[in-house]
C-alpha positions as CSV (number, residue, x, y, z in Angstrom):
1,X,-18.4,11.2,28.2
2,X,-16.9,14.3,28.9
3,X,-18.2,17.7,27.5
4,X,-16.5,19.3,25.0
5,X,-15.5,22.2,26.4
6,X,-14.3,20.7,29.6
7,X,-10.8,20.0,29.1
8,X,-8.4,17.4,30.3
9,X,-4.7,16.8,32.6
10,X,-2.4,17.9,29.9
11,X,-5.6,19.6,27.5
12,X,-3.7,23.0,26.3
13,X,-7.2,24.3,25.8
14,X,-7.8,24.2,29.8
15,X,-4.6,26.6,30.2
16,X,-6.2,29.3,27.8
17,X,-9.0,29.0,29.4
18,X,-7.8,30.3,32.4
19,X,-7.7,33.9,33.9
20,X,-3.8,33.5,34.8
21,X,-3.3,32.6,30.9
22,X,-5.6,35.2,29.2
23,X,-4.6,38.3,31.5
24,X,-1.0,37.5,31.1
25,X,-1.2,37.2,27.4
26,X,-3.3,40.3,27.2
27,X,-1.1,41.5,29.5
28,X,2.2,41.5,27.7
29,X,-0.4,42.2,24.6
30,X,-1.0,45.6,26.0
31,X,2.7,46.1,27.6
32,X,4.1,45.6,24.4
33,X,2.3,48.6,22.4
34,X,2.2,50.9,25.8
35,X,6.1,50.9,25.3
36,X,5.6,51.7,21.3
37,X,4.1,54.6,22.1
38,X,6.4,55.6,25.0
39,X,9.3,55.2,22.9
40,X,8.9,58.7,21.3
41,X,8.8,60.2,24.9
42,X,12.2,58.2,25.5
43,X,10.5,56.2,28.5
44,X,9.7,52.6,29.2
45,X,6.7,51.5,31.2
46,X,9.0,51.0,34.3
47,X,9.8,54.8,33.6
48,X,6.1,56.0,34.0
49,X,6.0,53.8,37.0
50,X,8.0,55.2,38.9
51,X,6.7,58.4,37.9
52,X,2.9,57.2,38.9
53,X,4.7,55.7,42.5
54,X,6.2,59.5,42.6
55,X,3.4,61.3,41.9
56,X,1.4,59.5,45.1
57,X,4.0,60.5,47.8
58,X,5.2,63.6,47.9
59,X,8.5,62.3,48.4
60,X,9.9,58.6,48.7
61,X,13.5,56.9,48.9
62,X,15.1,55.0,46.4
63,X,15.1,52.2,48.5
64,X,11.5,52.7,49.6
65,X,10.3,52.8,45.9
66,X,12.4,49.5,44.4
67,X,10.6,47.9,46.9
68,X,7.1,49.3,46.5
69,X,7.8,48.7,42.4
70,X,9.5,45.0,43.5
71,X,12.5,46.4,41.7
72,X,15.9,45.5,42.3
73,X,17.6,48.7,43.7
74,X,20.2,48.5,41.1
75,X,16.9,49.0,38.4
76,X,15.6,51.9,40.5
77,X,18.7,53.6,40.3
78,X,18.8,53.4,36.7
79,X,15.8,54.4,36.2
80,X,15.6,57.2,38.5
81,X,18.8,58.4,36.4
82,X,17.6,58.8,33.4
83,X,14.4,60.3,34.4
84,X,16.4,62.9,36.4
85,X,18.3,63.3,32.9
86,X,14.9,64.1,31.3
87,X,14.2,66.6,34.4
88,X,11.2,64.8,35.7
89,X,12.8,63.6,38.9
90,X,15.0,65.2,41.6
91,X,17.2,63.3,43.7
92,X,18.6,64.8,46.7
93,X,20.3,63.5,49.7
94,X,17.6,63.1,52.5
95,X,18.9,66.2,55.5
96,X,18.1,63.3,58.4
97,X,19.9,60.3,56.9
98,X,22.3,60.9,54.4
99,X,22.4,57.8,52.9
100,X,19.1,58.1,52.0
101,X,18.0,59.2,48.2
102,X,14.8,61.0,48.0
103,X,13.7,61.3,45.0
104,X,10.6,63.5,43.7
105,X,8.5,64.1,40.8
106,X,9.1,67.7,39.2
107,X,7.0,69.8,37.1
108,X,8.1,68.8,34.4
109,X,7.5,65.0,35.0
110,X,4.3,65.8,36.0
111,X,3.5,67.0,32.6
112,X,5.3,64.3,30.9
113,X,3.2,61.7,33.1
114,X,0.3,63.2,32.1
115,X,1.4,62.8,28.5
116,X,1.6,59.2,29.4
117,X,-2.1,58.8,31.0
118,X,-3.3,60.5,27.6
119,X,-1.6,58.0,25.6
120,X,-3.1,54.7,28.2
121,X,-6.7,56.3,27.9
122,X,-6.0,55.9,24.3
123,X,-5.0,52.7,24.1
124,X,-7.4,52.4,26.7
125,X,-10.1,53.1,24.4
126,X,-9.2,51.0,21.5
127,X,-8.8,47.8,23.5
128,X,-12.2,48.0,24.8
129,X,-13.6,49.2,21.3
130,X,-15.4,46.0,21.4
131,X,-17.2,46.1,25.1
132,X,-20.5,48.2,25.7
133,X,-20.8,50.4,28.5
134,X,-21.7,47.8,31.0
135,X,-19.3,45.0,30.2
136,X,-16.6,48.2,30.3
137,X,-18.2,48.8,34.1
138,X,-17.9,45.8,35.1
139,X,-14.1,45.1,33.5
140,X,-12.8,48.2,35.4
141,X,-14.9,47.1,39.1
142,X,-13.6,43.8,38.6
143,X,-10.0,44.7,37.6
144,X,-10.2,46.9,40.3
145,X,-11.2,44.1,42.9
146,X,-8.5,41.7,41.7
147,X,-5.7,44.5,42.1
148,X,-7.2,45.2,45.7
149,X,-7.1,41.7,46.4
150,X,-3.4,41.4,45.2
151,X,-2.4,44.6,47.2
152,X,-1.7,46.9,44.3
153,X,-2.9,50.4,43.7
């Protein structure tokens, strides 16, 4: 006899049990109201990533970034155009290889990304509402593990 909350091949309950499932579903979860509240900045959260891969070097290459973001370079562009229309990118023509598109975070995206952080603390705040202080120190150690593990930031 098999316990009850073990499940089975083909047991539906197994998959929600399962980090993959529950940090992608909290995942889009989260996603989903970050861009709510970005709309009335006129960004997407691929906007304020490339903004937070900006604001880390001091200057980077289209290219450089698509790839660091695991964009396709057609997306970069796009999105490094409209931020440049909002004035919180510059793009200029790298003196060495003119080929190359540096791209880099301007004043006034810095203050618009920190608009952004304010608004993830935020949200932030009320998704771990329900966590006390430890379970919210061990969340962020472990979250931070898992993103080391996987090579991110």
């Amino acid at each position: 006899m098999s316990d009850v909350n073990e499940a089975g091949p083909g047991d539906a309950t197994g998959l929600t049990s399962t980090v993959v499932f529950r940090l992608g579903t909290l995942g889009t979860v989260v996603t989903d109201r970050f861009a709510r509240e970005l709309e009335g900045l006129g960004l997407k959260p691929k906007h304020v990533g490339l903004m937070a891969a900006l604001s880390h070097a001091a200057v980077a290459s289209q290219q450089e970034l698509a790839a660091r973001m695991n964009v396709a370079p057609s997306l970069m562009v796009s999105l490094a155009d409209h931020l440049e229309g909002l004035g919180a990118v510059r793009r200029v023509r790298d003196p060495q290889d003119r080929r190359r598109q540096v791209l880099t975070l301007t004043a006034q995206g810095r203050g618009l990304l920190d608009r952004c952080t304010s608004m993830a603390r935020a949200l932030d705040e009320e998704i771990v509402a329900g966590l006390t202080a430890k379970q919210r120190k061990a969340l962020d150690e472990a979250l931070r593990v898992m993103a080391n593990h996987a090579g991110l930031p």
